[in-house]
mmCIF file as Biopython writes it, N, C-alpha, C and O atoms, coordinates in Angstrom:
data_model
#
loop_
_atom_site.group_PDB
_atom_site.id
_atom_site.type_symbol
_atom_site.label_atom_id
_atom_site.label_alt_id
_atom_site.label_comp_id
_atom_site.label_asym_id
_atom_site.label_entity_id
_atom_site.label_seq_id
_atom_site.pdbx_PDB_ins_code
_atom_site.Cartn_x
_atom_site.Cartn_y
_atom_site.Cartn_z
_atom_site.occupancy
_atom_site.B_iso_or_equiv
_atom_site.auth_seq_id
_atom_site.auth_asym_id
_atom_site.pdbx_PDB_model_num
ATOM 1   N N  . UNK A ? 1  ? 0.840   -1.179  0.000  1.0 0.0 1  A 1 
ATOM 2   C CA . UNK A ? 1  ? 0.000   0.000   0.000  1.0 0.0 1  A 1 
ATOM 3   C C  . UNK A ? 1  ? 0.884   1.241   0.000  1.0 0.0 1  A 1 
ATOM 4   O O  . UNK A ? 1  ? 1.919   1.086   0.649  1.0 0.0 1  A 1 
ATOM 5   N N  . UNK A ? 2  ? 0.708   2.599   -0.649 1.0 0.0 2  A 1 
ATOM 6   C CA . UNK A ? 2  ? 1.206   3.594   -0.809 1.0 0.0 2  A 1 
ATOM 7   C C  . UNK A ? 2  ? 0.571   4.605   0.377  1.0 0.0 2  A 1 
ATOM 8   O O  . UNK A ? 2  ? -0.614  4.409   0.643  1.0 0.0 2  A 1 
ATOM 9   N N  . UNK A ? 3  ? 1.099   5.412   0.931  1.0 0.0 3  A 1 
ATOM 10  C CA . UNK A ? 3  ? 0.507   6.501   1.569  1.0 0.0 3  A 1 
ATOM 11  C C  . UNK A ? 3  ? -1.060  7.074   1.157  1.0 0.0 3  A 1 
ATOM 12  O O  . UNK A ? 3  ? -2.060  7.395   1.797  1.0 0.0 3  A 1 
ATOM 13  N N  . UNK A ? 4  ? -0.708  7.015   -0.180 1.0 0.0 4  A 1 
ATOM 14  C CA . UNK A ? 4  ? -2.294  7.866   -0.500 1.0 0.0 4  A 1 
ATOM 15  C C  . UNK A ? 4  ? -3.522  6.350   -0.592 1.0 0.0 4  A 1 
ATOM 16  O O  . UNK A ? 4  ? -4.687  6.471   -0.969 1.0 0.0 4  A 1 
ATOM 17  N N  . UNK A ? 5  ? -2.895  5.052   -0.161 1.0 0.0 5  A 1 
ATOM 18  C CA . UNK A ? 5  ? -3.803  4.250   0.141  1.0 0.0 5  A 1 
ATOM 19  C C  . UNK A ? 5  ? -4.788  3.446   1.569  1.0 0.0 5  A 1 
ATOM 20  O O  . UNK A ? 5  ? -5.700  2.624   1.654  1.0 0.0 5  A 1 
ATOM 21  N N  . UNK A ? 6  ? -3.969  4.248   2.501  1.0 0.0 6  A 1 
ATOM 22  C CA . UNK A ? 6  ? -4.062  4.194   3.686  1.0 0.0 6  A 1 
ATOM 23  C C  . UNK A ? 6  ? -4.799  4.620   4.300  1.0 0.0 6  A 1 
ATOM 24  O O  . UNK A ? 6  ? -4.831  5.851   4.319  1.0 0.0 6  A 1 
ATOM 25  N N  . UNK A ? 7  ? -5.677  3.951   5.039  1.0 0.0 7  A 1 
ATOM 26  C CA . UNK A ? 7  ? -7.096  4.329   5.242  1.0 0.0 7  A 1 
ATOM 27  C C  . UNK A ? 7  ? -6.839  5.583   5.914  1.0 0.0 7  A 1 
ATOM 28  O O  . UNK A ? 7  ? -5.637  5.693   6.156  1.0 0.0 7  A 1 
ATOM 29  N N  . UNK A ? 8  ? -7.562  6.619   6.323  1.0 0.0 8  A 1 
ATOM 30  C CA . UNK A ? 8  ? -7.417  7.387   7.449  1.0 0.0 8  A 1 
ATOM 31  C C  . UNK A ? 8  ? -7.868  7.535   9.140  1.0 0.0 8  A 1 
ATOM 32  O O  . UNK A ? 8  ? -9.067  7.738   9.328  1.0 0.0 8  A 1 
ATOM 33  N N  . UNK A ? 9  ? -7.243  7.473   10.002 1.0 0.0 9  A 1 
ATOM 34  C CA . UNK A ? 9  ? -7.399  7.103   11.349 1.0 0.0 9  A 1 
ATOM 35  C C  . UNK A ? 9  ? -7.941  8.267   12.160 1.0 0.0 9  A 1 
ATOM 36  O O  . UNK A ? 9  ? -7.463  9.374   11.915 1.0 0.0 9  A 1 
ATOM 37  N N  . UNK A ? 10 ? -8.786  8.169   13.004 1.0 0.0 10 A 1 
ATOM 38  C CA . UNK A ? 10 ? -9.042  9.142   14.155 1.0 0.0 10 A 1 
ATOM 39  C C  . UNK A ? 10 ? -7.859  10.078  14.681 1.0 0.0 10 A 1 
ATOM 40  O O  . UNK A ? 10 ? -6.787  9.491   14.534 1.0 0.0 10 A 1 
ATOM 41  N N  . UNK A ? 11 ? -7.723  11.224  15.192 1.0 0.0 11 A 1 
ATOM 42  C CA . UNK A ? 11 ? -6.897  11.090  15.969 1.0 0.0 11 A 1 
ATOM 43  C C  . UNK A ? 11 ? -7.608  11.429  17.583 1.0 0.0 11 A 1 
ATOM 44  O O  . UNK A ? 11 ? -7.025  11.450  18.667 1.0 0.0 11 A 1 
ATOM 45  N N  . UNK A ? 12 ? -8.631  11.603  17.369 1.0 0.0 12 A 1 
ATOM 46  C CA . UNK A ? 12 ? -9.366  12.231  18.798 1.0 0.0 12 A 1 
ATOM 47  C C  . UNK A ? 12 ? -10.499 10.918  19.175 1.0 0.0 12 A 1 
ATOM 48  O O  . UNK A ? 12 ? -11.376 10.689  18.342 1.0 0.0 12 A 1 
ATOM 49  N N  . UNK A ? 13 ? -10.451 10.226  20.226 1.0 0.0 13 A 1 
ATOM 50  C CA . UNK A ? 13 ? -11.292 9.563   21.049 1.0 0.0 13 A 1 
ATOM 51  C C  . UNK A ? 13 ? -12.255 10.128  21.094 1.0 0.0 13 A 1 
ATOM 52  O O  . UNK A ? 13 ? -11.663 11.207  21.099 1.0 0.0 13 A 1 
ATOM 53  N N  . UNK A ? 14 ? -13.901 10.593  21.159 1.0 0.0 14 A 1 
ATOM 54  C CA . UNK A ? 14 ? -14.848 11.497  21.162 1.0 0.0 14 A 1 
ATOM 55  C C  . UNK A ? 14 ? -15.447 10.783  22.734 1.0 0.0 14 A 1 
ATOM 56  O O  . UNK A ? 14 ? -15.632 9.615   23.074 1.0 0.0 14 A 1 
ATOM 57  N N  . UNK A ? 15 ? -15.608 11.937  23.359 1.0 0.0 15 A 1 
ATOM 58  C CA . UNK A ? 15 ? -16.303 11.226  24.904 1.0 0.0 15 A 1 
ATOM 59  C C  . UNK A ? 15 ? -17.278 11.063  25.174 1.0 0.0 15 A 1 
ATOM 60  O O  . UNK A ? 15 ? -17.696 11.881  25.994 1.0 0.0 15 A 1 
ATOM 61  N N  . UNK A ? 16 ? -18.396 9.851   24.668 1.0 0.0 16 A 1 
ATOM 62  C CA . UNK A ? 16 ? -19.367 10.135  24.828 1.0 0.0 16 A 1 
ATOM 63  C C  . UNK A ? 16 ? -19.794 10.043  26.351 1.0 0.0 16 A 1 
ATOM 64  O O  . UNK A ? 16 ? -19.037 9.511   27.162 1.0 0.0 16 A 1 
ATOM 65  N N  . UNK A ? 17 ? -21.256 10.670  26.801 1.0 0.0 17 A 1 
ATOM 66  C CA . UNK A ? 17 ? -21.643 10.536  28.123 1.0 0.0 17 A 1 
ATOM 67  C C  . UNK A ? 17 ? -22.388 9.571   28.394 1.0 0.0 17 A 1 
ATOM 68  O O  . UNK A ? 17 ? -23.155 8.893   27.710 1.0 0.0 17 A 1 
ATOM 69  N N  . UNK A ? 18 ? -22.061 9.562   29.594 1.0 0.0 18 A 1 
ATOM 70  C CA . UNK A ? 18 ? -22.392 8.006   30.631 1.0 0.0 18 A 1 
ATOM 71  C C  . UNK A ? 18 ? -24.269 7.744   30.771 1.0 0.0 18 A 1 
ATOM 72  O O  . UNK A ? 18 ? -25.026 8.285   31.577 1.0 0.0 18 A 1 
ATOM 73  N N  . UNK A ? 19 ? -24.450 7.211   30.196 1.0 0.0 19 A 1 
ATOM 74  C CA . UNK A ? 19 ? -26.179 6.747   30.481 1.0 0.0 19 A 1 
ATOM 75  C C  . UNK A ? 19 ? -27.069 7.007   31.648 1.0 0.0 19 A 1 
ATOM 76  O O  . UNK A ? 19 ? -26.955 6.583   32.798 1.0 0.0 19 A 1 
ATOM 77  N N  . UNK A ? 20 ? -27.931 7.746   31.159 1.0 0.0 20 A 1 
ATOM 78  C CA . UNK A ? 20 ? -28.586 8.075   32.949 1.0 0.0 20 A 1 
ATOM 79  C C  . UNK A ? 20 ? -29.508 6.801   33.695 1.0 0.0 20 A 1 
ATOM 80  O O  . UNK A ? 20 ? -30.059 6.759   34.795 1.0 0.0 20 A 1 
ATOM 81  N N  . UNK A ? 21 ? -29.438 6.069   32.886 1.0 0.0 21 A 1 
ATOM 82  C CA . UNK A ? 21 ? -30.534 5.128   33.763 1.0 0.0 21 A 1 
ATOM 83  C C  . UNK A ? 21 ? -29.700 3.273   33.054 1.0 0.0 21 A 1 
ATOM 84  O O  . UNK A ? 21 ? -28.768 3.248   32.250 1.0 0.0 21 A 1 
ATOM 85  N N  . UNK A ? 22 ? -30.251 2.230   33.535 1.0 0.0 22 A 1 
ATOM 86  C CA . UNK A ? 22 ? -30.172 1.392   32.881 1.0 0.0 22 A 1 
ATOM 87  C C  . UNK A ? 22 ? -28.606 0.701   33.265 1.0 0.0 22 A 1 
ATOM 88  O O  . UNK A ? 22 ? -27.888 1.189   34.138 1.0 0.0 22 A 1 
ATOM 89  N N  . UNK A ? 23 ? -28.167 -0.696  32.331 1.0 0.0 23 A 1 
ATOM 90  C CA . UNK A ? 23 ? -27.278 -1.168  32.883 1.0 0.0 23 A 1 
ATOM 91  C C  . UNK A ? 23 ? -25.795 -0.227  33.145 1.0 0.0 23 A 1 
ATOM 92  O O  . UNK A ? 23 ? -24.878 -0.642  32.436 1.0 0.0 23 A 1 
ATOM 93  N N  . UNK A ? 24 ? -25.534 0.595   33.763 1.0 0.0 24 A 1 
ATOM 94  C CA . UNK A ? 24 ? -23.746 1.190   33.458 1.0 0.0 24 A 1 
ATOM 95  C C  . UNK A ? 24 ? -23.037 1.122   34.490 1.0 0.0 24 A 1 
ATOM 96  O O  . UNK A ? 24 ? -23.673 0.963   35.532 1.0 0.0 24 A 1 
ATOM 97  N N  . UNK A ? 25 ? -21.910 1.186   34.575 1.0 0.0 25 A 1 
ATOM 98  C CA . UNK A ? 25 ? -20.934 0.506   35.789 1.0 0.0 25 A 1 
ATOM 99  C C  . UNK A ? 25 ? -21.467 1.564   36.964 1.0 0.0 25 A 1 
ATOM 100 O O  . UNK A ? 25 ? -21.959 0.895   37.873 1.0 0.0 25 A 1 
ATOM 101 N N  . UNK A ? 26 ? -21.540 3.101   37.271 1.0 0.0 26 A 1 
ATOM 102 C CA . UNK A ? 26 ? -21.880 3.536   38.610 1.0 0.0 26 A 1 
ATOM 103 C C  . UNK A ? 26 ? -23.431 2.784   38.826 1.0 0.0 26 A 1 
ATOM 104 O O  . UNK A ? 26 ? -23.536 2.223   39.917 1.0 0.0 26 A 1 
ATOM 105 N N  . UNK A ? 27 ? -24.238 2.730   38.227 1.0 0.0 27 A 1 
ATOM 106 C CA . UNK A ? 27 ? -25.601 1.763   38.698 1.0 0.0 27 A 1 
ATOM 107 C C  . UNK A ? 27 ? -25.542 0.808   39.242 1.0 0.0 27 A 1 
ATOM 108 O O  . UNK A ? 27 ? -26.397 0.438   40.046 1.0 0.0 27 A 1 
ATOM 109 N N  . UNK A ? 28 ? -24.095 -0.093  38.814 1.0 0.0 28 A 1 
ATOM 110 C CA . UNK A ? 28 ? -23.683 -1.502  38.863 1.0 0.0 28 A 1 
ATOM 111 C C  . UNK A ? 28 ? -23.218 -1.487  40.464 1.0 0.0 28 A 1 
ATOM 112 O O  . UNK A ? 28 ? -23.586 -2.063  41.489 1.0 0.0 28 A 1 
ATOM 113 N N  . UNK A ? 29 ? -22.271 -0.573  40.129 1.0 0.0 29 A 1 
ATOM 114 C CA . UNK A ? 29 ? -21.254 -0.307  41.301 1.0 0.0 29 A 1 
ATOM 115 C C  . UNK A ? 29 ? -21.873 0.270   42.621 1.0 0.0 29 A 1 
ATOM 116 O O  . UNK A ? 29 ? -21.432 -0.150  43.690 1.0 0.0 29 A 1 
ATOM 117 N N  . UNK A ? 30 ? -22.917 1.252   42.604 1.0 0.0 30 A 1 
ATOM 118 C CA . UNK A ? 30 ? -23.644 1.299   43.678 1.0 0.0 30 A 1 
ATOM 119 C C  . UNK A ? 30 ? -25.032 0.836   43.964 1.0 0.0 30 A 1 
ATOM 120 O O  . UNK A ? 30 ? -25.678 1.130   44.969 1.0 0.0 30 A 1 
ATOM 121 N N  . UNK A ? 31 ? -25.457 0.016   42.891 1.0 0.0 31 A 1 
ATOM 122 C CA . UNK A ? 31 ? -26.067 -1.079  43.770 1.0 0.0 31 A 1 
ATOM 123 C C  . UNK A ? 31 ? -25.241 -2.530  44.209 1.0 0.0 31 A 1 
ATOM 124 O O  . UNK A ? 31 ? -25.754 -3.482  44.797 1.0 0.0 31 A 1 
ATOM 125 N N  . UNK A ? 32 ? -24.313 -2.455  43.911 1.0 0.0 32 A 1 
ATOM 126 C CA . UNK A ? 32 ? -23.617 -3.780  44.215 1.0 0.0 32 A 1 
ATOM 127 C C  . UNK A ? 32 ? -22.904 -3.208  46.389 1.0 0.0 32 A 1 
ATOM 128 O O  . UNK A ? 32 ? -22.867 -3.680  47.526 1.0 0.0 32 A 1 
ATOM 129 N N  . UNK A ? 33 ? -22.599 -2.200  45.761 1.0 0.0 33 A 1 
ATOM 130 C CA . UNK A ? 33 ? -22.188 -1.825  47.349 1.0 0.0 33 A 1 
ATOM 131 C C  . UNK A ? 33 ? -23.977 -1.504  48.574 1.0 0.0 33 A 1 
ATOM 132 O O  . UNK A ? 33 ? -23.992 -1.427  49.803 1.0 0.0 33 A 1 
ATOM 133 N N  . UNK A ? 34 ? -24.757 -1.435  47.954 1.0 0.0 34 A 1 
ATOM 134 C CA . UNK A ? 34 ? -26.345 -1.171  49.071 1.0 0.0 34 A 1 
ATOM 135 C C  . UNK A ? 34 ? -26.591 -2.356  49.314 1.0 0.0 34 A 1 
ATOM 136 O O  . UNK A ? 34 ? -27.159 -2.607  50.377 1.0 0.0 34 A 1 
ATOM 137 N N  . UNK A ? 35 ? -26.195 -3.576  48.290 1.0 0.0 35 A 1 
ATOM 138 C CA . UNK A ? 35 ? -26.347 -4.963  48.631 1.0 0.0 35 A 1 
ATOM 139 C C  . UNK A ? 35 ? -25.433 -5.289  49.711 1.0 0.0 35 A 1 
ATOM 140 O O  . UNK A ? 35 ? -25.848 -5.811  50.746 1.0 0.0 35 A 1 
ATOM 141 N N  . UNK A ? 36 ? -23.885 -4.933  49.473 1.0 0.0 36 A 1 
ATOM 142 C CA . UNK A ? 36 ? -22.907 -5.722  50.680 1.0 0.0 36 A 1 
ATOM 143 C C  . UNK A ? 36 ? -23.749 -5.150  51.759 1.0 0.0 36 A 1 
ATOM 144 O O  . UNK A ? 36 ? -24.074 -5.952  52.634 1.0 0.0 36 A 1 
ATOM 145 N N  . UNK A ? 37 ? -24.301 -3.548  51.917 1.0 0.0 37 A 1 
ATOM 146 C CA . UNK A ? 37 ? -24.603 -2.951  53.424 1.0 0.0 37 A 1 
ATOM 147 C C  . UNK A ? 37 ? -25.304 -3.567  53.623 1.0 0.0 37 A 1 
ATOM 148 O O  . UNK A ? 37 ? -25.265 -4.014  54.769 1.0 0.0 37 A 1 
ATOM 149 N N  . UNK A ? 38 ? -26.602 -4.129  52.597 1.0 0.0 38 A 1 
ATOM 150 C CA . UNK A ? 38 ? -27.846 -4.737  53.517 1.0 0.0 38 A 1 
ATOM 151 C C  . UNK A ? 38 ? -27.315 -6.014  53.810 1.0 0.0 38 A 1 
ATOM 152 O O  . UNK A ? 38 ? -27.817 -6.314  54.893 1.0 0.0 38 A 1 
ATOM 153 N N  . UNK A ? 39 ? -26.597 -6.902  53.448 1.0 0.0 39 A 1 
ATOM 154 C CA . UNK A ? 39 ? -26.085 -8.099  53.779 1.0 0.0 39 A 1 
ATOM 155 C C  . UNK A ? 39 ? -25.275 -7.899  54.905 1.0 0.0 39 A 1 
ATOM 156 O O  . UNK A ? 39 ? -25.206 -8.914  55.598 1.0 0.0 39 A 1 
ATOM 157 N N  . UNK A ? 40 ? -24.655 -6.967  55.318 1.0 0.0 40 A 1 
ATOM 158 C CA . UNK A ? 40 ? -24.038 -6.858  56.733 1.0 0.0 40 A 1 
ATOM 159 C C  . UNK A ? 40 ? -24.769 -6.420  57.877 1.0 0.0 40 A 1 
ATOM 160 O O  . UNK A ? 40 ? -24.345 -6.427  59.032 1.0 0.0 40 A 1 
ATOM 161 N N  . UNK A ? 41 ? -26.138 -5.954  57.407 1.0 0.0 41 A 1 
ATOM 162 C CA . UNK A ? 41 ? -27.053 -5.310  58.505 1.0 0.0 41 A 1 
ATOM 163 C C  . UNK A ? 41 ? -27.709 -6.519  58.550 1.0 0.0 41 A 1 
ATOM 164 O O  . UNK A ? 41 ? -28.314 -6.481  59.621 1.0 0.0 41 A 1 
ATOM 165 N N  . UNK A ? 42 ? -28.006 -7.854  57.868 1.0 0.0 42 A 1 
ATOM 166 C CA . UNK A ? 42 ? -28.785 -8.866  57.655 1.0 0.0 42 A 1 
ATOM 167 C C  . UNK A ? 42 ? -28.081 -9.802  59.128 1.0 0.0 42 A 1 
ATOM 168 O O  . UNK A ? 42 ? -28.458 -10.276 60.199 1.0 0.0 42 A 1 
ATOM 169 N N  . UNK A ? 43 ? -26.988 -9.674  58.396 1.0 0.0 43 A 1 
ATOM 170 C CA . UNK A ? 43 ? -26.002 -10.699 59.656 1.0 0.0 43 A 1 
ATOM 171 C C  . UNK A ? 43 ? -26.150 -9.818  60.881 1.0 0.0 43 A 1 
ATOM 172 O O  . UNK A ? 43 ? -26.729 -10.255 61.875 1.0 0.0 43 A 1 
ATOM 173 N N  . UNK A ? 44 ? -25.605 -8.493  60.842 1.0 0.0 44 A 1 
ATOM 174 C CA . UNK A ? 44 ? -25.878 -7.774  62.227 1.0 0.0 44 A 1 
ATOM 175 C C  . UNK A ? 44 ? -27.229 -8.300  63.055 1.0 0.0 44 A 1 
ATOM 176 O O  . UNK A ? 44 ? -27.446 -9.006  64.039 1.0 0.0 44 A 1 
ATOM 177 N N  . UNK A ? 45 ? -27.979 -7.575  62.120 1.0 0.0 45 A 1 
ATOM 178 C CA . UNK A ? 45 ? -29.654 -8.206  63.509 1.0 0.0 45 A 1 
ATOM 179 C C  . UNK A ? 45 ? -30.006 -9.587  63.996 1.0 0.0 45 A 1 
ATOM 180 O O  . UNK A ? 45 ? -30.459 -10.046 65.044 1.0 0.0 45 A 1 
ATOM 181 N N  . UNK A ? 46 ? -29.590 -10.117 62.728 1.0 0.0 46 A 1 
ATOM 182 C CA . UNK A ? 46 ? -29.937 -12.123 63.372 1.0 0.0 46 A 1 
ATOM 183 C C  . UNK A ? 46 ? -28.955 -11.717 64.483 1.0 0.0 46 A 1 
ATOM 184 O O  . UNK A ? 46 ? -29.353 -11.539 65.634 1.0 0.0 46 A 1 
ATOM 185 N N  . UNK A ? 47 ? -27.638 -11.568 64.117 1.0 0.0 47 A 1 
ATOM 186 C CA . UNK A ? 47 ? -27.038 -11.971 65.737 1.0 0.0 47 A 1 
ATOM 187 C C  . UNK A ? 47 ? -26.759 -11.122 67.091 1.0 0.0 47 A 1 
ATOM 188 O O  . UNK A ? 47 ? -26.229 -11.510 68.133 1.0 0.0 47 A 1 
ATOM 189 N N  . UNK A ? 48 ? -27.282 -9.829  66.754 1.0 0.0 48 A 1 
ATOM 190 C CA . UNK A ? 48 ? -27.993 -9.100  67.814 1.0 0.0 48 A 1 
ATOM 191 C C  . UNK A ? 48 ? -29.294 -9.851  68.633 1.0 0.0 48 A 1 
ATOM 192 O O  . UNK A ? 48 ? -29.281 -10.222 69.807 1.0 0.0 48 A 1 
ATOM 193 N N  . UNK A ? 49 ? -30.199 -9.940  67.849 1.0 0.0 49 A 1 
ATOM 194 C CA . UNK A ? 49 ? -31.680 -10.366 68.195 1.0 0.0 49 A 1 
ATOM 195 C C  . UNK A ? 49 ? -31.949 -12.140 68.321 1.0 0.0 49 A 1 
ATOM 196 O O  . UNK A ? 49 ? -32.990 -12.765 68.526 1.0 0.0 49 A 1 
ATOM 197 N N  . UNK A ? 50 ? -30.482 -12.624 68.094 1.0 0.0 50 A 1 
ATOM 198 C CA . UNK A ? 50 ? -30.172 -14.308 67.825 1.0 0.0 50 A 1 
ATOM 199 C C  . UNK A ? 50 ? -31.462 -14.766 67.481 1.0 0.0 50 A 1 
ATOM 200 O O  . UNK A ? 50 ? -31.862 -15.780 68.052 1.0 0.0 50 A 1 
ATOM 201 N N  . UNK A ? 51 ? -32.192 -14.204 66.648 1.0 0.0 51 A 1 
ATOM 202 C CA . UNK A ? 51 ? -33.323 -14.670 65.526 1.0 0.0 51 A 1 
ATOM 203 C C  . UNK A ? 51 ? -32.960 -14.636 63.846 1.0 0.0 51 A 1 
ATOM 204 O O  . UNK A ? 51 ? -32.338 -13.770 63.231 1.0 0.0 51 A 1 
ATOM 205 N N  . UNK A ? 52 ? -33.544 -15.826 63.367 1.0 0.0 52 A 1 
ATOM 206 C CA . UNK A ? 52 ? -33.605 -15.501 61.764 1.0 0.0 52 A 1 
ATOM 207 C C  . UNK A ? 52 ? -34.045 -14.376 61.004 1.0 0.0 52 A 1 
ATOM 208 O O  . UNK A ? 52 ? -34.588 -13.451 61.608 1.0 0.0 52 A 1 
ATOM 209 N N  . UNK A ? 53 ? -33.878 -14.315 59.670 1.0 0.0 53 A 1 
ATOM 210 C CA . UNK A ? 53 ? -34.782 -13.027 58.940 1.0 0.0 53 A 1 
ATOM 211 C C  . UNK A ? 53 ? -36.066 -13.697 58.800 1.0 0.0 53 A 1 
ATOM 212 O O  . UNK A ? 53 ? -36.827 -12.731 58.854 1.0 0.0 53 A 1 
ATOM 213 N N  . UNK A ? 54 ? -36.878 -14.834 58.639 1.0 0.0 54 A 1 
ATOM 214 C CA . UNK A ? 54 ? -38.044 -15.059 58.687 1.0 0.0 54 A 1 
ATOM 215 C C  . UNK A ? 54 ? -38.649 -14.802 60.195 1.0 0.0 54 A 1 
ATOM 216 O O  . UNK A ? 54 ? -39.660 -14.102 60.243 1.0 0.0 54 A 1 
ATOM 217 N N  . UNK A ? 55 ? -38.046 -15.374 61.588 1.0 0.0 55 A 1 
ATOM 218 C CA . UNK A ? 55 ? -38.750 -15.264 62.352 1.0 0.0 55 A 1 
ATOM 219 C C  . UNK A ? 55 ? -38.722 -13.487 62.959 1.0 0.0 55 A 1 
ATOM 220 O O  . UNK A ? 55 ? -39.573 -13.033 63.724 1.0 0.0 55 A 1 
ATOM 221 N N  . UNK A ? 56 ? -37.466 -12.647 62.363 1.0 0.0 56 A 1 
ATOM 222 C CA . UNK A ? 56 ? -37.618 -11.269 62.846 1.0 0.0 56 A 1 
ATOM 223 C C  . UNK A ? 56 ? -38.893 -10.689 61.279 1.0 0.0 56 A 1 
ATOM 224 O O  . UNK A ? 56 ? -39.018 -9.473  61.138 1.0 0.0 56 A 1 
ATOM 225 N N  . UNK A ? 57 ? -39.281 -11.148 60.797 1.0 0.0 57 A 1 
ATOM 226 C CA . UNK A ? 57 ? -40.215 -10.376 59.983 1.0 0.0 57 A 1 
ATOM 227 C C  . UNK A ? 57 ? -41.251 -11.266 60.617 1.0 0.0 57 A 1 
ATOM 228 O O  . UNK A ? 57 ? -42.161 -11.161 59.795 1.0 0.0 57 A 1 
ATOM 229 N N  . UNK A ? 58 ? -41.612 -11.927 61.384 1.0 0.0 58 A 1 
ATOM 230 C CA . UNK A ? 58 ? -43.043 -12.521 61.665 1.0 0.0 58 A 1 
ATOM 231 C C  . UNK A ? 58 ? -43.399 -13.535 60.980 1.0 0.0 58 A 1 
ATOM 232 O O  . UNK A ? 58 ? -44.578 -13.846 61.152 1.0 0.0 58 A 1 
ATOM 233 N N  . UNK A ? 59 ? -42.627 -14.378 60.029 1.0 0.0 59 A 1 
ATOM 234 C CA . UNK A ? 59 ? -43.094 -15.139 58.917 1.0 0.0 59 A 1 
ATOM 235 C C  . UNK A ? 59 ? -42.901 -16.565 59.593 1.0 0.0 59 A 1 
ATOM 236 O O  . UNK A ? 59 ? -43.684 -17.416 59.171 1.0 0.0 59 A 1 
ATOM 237 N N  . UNK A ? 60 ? -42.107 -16.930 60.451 1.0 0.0 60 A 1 
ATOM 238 C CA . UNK A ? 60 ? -42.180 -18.154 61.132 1.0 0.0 60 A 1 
ATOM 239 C C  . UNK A ? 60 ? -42.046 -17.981 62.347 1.0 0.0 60 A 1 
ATOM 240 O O  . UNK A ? 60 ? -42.081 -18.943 63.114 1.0 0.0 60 A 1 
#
């Protein structure tokens, strides 16, 4: 291939913006961290209250 056959390349990355709703990594990322909290408040009360999550909601 000769110079004047060479495709032509970007030189600028264009930034597009981050999605307001729907799957994108901060959505991901902070619901993945409200899950660890409620899973550590889950373990906290059973073994505060040394009851299950069914019998502290009334269900058994």
């Amino acid at each position: 291939m000769t110079q004047s056959q060479t495709p032509l390349q970007p030189t600028v990355t264009p930034k597009l913006s981050q999605p307001k709703f729907g799957f994108n990594d901060y959505a991901e990322r902070l619901n993945g961290r409200a899950a660890m909290i409620g899973f550590a408040l889950l373990l906290a009360i059973e073994y505060i209250t040394d009851q299950g999550l069914l019998a502290w909601l009334g269900l058994r």
